[in-house]
C-alpha positions in Angstrom: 0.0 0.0 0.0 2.7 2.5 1.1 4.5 1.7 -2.4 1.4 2.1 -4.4 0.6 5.7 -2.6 4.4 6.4 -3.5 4.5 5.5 -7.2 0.7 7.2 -7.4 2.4 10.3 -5.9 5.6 10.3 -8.2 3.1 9.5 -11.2 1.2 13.2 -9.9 4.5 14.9 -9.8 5.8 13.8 -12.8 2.4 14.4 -15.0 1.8 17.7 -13.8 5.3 19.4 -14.1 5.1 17.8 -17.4 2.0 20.6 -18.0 4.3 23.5 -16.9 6.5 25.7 -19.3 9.3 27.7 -18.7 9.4 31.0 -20.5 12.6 32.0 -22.1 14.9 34.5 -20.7 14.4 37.3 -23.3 17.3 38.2 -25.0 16.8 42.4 -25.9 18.0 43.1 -22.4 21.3 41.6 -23.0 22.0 43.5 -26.0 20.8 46.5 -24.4 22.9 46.2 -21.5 25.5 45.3 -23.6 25.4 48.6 -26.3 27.0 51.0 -23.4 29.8 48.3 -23.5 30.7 48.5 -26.4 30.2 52.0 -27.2 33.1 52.4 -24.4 35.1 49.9 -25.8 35.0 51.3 -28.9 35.9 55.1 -27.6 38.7 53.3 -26.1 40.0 52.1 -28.7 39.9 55.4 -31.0 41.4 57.0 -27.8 44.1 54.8 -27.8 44.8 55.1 -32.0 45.1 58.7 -31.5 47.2 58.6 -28.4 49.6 56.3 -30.9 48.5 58.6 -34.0 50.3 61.8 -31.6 53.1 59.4 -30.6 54.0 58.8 -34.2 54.0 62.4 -34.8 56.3 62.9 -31.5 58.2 61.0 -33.3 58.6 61.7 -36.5 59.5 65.1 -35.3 61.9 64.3 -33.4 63.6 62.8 -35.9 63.5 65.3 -38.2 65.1 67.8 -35.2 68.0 65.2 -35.1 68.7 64.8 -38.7 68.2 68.7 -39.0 71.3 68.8 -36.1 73.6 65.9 -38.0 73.7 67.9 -40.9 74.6 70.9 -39.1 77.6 69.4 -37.7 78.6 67.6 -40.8 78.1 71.1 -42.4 80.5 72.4 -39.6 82.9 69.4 -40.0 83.2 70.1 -44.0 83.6 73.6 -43.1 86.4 72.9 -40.6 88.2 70.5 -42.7 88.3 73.3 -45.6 89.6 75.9 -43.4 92.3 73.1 -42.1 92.9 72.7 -45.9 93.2 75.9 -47.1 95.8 76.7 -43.9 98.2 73.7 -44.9 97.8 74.5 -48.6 99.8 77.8 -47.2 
């Protein structure tokens, strides 16, 4: 008798979760929560191509200001040695 009541009550359980449905976790919320995200991520990353955009142009001009001083010196040098020549040549 007890297993009868048992099996009679797992039967009951069984039949009426079988009637239940579970509603899907709806999905817009995600992509809504996940536009502010990416809207930052993509600030960050033209932040950080201008930051390397300014660091090129650092740079760049920095290496222009040390070319610009090599061929002042070599300028000097050539003038130095053509002095140097024209006093032996004397």
């Amino acid at each position: 008798m007890k297993q009868s009541l048992l099996v009679a009550a797992l039967i009951a359980i069984a039949v009426s979760a079988c009637g239940k449905k579970e509603e899907a976790a709806p999905v817009a919320p995600a992509a809504e929560q996940a536009a502010p995200a990416a809207a930052q991520v993509e600030q960050a990353a033209k932040d950080t191509v201008e930051a390397a955009k300014e660091g090129a142009a650092d740079q760049v001009e920095a290496a222009k200001e040390g070319a610009e001083q090599a061929v002042e010196a070599a300028k000097e040098g050539a003038d130095q040695a053509v002095e140097a020549a024209k006093e032996q040549a004397k």
